[in-house]
N, CA, C and O of each residue as an XYZ file, in Angstrom:
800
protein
N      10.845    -17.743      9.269
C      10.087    -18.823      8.688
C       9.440    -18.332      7.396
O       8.796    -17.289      7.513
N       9.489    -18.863      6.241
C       8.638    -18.555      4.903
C       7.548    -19.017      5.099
O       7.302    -20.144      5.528
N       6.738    -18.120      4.779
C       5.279    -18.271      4.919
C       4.671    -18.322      3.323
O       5.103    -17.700      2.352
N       3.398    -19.380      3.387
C       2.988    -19.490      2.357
C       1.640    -19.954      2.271
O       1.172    -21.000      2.721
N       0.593    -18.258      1.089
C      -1.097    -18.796      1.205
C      -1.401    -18.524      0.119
O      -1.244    -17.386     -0.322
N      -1.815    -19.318     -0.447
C      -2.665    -18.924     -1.611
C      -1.742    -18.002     -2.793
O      -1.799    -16.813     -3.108
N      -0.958    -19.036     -3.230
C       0.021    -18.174     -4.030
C       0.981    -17.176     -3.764
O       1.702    -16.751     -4.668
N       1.087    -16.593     -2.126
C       1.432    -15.775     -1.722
C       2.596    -15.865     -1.049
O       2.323    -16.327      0.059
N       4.109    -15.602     -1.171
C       5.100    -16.234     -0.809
C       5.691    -14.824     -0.083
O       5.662    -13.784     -0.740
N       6.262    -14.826      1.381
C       7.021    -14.045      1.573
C       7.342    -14.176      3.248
O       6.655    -14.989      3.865
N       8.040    -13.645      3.756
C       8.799    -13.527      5.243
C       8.358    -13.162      6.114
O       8.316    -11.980      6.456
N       7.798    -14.354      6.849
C       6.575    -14.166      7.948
C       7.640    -13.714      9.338
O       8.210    -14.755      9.666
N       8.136    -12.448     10.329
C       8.746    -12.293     11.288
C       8.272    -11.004     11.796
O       7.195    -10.425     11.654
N       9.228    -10.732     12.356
C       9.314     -9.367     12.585
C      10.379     -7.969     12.094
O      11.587     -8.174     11.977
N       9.935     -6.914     11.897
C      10.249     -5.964     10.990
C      10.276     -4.132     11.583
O       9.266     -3.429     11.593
N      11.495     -3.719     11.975
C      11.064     -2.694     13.178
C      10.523     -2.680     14.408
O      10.821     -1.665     15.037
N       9.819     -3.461     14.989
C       9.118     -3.887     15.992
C       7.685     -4.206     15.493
O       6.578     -4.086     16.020
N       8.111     -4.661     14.268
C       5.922     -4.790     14.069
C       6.508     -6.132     13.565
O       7.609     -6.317     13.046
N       5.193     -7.332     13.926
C       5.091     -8.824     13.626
C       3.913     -8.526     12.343
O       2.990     -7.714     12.405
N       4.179     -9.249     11.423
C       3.777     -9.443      9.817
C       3.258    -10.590      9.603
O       3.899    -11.536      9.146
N       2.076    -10.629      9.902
C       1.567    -11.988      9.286
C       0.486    -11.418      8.315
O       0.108    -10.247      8.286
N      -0.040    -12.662      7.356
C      -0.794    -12.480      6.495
C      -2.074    -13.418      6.322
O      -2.264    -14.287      5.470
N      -3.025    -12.938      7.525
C      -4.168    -13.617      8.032
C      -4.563    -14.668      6.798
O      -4.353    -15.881      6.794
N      -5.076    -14.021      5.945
C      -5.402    -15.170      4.522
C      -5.571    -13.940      3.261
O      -5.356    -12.777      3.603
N      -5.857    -14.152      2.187
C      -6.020    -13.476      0.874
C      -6.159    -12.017      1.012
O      -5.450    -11.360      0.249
N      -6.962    -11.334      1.865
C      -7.847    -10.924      1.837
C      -7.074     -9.347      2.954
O      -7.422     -8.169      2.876
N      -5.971     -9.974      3.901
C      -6.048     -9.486      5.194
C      -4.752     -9.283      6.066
O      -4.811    -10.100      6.986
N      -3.924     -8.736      6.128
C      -2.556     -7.960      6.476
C      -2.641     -7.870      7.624
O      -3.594     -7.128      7.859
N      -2.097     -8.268      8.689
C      -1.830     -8.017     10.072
C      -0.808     -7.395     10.007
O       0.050     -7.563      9.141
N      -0.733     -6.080     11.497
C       0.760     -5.552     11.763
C       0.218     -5.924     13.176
O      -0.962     -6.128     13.465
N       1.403     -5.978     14.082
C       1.014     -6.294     15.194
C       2.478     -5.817     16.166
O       3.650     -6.194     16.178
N       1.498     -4.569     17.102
C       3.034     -4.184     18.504
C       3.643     -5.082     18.459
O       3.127     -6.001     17.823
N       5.190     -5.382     19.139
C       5.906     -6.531     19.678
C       5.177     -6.232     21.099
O       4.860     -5.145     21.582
N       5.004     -7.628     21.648
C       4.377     -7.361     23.129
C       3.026     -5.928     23.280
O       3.014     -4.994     24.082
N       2.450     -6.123     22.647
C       0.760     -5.393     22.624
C      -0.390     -6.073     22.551
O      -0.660     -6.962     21.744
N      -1.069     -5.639     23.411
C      -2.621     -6.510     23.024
C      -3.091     -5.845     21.738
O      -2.576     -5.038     20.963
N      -4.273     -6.488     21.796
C      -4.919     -5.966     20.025
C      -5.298     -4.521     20.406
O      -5.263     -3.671     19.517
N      -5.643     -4.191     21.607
C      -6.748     -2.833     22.192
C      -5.550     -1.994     22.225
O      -5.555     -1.002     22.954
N      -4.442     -2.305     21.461
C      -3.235     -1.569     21.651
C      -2.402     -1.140     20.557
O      -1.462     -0.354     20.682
N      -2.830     -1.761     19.311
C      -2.207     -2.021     18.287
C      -2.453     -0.372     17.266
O      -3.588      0.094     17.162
N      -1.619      0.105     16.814
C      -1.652      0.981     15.910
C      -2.768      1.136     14.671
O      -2.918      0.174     13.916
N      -3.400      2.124     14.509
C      -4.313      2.429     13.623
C      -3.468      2.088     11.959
O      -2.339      2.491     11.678
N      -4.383      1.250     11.028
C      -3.720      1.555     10.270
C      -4.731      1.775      9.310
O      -5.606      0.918      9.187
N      -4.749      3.080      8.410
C      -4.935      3.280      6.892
C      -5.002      3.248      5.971
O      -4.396      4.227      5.537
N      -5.553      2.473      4.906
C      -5.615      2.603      3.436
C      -5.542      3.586      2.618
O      -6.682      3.911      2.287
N      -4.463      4.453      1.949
C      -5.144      5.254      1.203
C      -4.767      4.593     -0.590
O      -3.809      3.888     -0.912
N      -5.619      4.995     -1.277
C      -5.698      4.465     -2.369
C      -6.333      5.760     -3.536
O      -7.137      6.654     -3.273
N      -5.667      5.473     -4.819
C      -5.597      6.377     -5.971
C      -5.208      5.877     -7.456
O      -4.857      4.713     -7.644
N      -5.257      6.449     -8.086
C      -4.760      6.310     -9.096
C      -2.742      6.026     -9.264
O      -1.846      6.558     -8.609
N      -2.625      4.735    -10.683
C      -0.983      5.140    -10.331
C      -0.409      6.117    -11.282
O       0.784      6.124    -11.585
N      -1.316      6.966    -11.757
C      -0.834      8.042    -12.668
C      -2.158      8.887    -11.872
O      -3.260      8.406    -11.610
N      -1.555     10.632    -11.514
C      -1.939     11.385    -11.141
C      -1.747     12.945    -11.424
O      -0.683     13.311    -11.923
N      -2.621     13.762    -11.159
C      -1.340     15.092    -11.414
C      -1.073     15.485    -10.246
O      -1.521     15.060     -9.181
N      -0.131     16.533    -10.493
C       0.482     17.321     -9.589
C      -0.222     17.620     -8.473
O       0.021     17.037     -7.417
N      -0.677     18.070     -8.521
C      -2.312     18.363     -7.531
C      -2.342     17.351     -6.432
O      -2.119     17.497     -5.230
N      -2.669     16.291     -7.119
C      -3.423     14.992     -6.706
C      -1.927     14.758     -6.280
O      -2.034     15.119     -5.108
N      -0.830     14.464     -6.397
C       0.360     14.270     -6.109
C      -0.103     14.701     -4.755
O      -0.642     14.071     -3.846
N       0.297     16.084     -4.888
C       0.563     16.837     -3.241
C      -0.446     16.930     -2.180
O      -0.259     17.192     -0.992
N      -1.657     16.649     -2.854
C      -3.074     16.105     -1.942
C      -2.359     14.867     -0.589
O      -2.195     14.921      0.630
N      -2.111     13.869     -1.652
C      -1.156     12.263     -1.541
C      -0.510     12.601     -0.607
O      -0.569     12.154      0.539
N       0.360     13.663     -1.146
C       1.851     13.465      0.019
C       1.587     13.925      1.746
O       2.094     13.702      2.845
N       0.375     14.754      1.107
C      -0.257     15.669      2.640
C      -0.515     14.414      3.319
O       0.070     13.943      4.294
N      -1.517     13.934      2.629
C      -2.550     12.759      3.861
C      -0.981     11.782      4.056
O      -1.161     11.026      5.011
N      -0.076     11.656      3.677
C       0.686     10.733      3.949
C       1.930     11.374      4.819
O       2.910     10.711      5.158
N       1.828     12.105      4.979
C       3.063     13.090      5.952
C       1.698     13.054      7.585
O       1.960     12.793      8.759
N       0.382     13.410      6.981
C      -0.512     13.537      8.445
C      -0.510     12.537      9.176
O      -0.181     12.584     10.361
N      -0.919     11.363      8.499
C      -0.888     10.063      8.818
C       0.164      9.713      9.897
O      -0.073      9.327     11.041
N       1.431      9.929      9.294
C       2.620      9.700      9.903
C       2.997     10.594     11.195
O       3.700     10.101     12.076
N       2.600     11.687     11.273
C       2.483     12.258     12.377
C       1.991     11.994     13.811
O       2.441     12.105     14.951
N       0.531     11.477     13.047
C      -0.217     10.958     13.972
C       0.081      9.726     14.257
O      -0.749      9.404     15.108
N       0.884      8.693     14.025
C       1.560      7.562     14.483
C       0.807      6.698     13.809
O       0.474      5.805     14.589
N       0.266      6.477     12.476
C      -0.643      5.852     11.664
C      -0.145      4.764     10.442
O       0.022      5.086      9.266
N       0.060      3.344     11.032
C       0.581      3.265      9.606
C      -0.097      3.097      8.536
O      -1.293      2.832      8.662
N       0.562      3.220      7.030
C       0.084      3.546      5.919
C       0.159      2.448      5.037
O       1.147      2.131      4.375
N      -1.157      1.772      5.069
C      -0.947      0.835      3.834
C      -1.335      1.410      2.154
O      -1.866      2.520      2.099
N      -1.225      1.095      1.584
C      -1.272      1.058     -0.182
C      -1.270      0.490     -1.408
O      -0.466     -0.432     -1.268
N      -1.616      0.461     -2.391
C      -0.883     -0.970     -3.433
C       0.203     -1.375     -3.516
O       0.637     -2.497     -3.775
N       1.013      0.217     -3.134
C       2.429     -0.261     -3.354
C       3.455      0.360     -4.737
O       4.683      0.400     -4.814
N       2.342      0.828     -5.796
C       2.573      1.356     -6.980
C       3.309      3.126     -6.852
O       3.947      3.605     -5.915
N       2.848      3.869     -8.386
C       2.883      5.025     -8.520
C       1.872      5.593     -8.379
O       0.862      5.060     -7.920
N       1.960      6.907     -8.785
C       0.927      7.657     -8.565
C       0.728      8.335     -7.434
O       1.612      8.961     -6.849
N      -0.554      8.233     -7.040
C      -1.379      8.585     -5.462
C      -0.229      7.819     -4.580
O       0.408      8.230     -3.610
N      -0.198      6.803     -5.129
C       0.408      5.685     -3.925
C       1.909      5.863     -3.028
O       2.290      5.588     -1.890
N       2.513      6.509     -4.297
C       4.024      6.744     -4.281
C       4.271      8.035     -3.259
O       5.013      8.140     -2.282
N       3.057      9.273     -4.076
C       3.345     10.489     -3.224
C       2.811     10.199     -1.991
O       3.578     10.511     -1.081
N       1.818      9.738     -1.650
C       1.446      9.124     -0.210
C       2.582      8.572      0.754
O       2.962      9.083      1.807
N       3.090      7.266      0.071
C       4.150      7.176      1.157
C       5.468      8.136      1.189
O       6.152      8.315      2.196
N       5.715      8.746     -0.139
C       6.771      9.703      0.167
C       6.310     10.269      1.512
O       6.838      9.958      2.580
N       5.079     11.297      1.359
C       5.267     12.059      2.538
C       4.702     11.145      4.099
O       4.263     11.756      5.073
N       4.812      9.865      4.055
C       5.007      9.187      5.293
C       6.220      8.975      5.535
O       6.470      9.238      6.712
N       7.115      8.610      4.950
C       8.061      8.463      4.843
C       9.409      9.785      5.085
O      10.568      9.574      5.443
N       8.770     11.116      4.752
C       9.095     12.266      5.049
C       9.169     12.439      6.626
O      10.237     12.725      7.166
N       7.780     12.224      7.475
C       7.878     12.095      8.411
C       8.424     10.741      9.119
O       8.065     10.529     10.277
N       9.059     10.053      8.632
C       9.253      8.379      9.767
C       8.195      7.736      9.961
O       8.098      7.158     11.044
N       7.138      7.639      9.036
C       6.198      6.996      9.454
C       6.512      5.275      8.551
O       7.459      5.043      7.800
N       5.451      4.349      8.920
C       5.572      3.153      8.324
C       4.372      3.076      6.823
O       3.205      3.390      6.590
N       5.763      2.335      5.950
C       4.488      2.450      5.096
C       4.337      0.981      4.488
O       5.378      0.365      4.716
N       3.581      0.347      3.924
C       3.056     -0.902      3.706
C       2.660     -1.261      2.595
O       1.451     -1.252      2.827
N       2.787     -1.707      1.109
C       2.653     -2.303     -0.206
C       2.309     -3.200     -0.054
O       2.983     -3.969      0.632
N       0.912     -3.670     -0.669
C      -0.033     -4.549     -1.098
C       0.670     -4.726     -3.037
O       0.356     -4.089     -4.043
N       1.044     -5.149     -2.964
C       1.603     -5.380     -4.481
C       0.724     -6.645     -5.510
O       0.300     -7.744     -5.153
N       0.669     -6.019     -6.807
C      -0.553     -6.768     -7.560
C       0.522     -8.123     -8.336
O       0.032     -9.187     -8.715
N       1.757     -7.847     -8.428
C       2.654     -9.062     -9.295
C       3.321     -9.824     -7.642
O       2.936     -9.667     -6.483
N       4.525    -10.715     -8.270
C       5.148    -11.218     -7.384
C       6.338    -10.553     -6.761
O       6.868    -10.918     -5.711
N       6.683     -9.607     -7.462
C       8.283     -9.114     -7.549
C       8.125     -7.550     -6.317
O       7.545     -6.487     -6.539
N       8.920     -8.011     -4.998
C       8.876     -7.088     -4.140
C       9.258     -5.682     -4.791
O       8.563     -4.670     -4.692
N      10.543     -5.782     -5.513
C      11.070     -4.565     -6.152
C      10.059     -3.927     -6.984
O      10.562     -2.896     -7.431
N       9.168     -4.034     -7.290
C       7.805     -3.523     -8.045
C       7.336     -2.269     -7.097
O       6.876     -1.249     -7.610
N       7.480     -2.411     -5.732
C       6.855     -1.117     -5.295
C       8.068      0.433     -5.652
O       9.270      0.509     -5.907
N       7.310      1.128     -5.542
C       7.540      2.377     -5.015
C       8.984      2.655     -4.374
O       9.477      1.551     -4.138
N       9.756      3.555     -4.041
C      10.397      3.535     -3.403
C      10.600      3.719     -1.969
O      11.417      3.421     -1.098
N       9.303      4.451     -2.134
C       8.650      4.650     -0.602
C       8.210      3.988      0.493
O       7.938      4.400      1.620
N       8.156      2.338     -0.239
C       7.690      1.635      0.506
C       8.543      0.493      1.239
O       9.134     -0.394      0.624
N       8.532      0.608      2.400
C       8.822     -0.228      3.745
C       9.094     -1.738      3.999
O       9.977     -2.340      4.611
N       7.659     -2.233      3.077
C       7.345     -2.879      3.410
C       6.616     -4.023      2.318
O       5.549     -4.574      2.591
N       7.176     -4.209      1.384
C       6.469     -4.415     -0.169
C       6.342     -6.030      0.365
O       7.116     -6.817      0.910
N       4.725     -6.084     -0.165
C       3.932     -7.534     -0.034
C       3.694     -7.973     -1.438
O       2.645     -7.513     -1.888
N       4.385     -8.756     -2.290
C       4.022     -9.169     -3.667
C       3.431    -10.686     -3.418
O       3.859    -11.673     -2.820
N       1.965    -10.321     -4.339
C       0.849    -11.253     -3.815
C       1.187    -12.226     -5.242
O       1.187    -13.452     -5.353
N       1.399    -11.415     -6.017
C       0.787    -12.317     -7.174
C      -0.115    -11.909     -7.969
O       0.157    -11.922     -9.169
N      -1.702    -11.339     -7.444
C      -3.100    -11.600     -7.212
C      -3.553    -10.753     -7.990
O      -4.769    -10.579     -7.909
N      -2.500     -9.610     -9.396
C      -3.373     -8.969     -9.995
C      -4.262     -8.169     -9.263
O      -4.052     -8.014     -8.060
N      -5.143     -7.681     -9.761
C      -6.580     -6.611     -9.819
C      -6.910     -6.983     -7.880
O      -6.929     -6.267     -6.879
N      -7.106     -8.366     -8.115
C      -7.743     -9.178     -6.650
C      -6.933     -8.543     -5.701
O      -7.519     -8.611     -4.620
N      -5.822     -7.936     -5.587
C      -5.141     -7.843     -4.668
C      -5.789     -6.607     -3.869
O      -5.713     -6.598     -2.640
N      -6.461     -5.508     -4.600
C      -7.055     -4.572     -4.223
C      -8.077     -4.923     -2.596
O      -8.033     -4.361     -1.502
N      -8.883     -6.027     -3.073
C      -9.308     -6.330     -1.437
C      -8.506     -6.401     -0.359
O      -8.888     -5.855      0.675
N      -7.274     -7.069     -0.391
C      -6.234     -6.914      0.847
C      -5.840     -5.977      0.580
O      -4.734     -6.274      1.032
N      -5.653     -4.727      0.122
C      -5.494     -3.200      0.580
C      -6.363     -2.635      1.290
O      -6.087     -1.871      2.216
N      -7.519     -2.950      0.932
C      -8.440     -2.204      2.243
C      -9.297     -3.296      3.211
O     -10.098     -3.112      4.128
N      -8.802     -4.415      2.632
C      -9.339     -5.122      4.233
C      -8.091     -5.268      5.286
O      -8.263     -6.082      6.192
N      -7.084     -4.687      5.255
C      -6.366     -4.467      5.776
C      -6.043     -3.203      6.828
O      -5.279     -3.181      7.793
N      -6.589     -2.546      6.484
C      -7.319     -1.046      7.254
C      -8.235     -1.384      7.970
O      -8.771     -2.486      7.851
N      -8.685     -0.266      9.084
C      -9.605      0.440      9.382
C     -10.482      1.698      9.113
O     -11.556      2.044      9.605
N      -9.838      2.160      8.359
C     -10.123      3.063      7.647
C      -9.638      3.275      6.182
O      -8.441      3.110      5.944
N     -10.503      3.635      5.175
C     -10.080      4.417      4.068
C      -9.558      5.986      3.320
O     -10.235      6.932      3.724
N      -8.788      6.245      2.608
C      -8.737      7.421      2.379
C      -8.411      7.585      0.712
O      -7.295      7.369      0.238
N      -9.439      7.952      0.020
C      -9.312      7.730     -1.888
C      -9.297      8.726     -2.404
O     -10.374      9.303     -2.551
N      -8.265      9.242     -2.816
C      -7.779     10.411     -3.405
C      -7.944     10.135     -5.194
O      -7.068      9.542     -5.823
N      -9.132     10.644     -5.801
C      -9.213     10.926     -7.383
C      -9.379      9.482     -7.498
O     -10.185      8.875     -6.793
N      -8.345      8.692     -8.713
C      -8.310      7.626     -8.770
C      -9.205      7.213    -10.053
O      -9.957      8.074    -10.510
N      -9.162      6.009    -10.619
C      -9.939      5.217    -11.631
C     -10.624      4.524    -11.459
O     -11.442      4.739    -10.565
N     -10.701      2.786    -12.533
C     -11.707      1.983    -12.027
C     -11.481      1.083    -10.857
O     -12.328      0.435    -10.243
N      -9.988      1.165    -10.623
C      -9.219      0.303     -9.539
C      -9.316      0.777     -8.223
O      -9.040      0.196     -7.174
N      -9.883      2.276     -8.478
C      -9.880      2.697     -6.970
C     -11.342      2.496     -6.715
O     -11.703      2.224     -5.570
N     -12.225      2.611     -7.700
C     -13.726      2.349     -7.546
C     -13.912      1.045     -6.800
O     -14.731      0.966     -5.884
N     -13.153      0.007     -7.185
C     -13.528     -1.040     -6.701
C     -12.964     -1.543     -5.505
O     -13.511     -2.510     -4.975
N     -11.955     -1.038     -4.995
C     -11.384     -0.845     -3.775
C     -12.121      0.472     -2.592
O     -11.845      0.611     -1.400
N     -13.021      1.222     -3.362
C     -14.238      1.631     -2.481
C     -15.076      0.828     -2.173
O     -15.361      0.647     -0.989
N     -15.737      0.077     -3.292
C     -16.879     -0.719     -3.096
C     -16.461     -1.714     -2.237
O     -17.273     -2.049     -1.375
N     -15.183     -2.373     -2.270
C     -14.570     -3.624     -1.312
C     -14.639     -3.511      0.375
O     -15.048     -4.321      1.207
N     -13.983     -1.975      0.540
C     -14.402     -1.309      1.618
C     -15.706     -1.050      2.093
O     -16.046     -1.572      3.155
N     -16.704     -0.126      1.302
C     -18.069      0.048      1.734
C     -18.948     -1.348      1.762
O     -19.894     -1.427      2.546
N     -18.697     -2.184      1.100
C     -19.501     -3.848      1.523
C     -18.730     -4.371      2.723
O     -19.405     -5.250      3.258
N     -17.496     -4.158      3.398
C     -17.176     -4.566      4.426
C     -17.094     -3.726      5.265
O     -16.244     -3.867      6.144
N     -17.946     -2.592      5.259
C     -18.369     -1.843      6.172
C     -16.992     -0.778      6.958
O     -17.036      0.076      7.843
N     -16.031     -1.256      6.257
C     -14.901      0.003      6.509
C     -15.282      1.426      5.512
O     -15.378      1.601      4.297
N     -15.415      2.193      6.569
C     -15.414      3.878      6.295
C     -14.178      4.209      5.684
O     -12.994      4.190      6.020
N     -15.004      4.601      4.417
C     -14.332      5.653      3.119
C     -14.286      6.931      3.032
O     -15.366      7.393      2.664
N     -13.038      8.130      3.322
C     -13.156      9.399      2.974
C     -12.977      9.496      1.662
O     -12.403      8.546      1.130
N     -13.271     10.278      1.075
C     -13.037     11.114     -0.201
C     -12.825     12.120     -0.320
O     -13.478     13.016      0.214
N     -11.238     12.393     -1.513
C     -10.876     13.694     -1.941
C     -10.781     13.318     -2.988
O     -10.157     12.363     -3.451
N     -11.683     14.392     -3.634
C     -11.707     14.948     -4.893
C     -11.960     12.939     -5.946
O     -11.306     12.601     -6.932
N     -12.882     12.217     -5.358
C     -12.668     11.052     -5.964
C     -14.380     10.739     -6.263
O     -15.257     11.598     -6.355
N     -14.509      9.566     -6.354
C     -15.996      9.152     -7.097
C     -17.017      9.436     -6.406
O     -16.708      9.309     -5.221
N     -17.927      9.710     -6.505
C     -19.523      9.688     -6.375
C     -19.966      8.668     -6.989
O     -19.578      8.171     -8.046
N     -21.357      8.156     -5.829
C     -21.941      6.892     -6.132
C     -23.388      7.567     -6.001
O     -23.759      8.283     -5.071
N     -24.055      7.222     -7.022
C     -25.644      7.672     -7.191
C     -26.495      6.244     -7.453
O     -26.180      5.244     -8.099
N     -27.207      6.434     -7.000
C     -28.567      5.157     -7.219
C     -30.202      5.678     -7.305
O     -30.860      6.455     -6.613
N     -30.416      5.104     -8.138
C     -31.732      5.642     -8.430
C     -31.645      6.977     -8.681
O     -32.758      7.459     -8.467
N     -30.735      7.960     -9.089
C     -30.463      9.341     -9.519
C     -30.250      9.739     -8.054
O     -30.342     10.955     -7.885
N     -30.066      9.234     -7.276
C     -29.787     10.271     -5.913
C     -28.343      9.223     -5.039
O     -28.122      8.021     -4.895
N     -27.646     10.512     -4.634
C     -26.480     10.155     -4.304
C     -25.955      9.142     -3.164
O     -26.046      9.755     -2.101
N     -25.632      8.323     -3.023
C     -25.454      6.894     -2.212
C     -23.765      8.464     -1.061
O     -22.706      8.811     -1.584
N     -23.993      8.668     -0.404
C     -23.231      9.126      0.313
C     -22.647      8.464      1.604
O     -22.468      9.043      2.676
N     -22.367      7.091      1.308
C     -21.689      6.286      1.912
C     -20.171      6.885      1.730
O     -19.423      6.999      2.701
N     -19.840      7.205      0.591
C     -18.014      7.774      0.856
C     -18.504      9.411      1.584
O     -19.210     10.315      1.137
N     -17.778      9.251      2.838
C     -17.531     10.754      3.341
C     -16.460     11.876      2.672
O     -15.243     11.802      2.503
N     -17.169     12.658      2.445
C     -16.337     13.477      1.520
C     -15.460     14.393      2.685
O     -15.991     14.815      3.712
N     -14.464     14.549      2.439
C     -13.336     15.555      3.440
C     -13.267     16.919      2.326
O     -13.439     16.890      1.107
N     -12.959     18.082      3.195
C     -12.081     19.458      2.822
C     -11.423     19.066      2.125
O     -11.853     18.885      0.986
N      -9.843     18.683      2.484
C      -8.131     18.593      2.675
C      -7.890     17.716      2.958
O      -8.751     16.843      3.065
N      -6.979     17.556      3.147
C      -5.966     16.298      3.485
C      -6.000     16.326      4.862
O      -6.418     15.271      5.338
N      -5.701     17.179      5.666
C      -5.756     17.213      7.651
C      -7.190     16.839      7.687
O      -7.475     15.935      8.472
N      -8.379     17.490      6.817
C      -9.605     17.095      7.000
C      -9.499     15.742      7.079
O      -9.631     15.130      8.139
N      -9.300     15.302      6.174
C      -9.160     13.407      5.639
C      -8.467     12.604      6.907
O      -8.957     11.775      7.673
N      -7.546     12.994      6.856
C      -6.678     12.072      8.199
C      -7.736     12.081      9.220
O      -8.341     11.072      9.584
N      -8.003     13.740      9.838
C      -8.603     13.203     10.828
C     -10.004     12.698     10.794
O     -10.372     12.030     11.760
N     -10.818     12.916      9.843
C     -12.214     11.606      9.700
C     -11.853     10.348      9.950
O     -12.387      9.526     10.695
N     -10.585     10.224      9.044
C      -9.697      8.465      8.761
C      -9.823      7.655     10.396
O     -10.218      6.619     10.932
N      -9.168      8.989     10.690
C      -8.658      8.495     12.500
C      -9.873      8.338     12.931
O     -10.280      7.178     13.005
N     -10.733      9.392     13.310
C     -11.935      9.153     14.043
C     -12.629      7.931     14.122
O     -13.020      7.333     15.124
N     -12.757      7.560     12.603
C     -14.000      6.505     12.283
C     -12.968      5.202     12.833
O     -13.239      4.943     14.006
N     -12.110      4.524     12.402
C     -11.127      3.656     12.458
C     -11.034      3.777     14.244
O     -11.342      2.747     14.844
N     -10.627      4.984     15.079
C     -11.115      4.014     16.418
C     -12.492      3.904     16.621
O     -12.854      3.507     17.728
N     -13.582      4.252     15.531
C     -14.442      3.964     16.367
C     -15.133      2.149     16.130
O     -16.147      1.559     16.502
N     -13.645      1.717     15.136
C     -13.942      0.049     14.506
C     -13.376     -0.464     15.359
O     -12.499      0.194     15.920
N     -13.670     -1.965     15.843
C     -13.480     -2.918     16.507
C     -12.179     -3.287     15.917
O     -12.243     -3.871     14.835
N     -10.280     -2.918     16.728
C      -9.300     -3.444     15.891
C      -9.141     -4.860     15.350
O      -9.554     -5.931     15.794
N      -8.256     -4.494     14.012
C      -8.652     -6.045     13.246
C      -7.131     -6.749     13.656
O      -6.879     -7.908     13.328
């Protein structure tokens, strides 16, 4: 059945064994075939810059190979950068990976990606990348990832950080993003906090 919200056109079924719907603007369902919600797979945001270095590359590919290990799927914008080496190394391991895409054109993601969602929605699209999670994970990144923190920390989904922004107020540091070691550090905060959210 074609599904259609808010400008948002694409193939509402099933895909590997995961059901794909797209709650409203904002909000990405994956869903077991035959699972209750208290059953449903953790899934992840990680988000970055789509130009990165090398570094920041292989940071990416870590948290996205851990992820996948741990049976986690991996959502993203969908782009380069952070985004790309991320799902490479989910994708390294068999894991699932998931594109939040800012134009209309599926072929726009990555190659890495699984699962490319072209919204349309520009910049806006950044909120359905991380209201789509339970957790965050923001590797470096620009003003696009700033605001895909802030989208997260006002909706009360937990943000790790590598090597990415600091938020200060009043000259003293707002330490709402949890800062991680590494990348295994990162995953497993990611994991922790995310079961400890009510699944969406």
């Amino acid at each position: 059945m074609l599904f259609k919200f808010n400008f948002v056109t694409f193939n509402k079924g099933w895909y590997n064994g995961f059901q794909i719907d797209f709650v409203d603007s904002r909000r990405l369902e994956l869903r077991i075939m035959g699972k209750s919600s208290s059953e449903r797979k953790l899934i992840v945001a990680v988000i970055g810059g789509g130009k990165c270095s090398a570094q920041e590359a292989v940071l990416a590919e870590t948290v996205g190979r851990e992820l996948a290990r741990r049976g986690v799927i991996l959502v993203c914008g969908g782009l380069t950068g952070v985004m790309e080496a991320a799902c490479r190394g989910a994708a390294i391991e068999s894991g699932l990976t998931v594109g939040i895409l800012p134009s209309e054109e599926p072929d726009d993601s990555n190659p890495y990606v699984q699962i490319p969602i072209a919204t349309g929605l520009g910049h806006a699209r950044n909120m359905a990348v991380v209201k789509s999670a339970q957790a965050v994970i923001a590797i470096s990144g620009d003003y696009g990832t700033l605001t895909e923190i802030g989208f997260a920390l006002k909706s009360g989904i937990p943000v790790i950080g590598l090597n990415t922004w600091s938020i200060y107020k009043n000259g003293e540091e707002d330490k709402s993003i949890i800062k991680a070691r590494d990348a295994v550090d990162a995953v497993e905060k990611a994991i922790s906090l995310a079961k400890g959210r009510k699944p969406i």
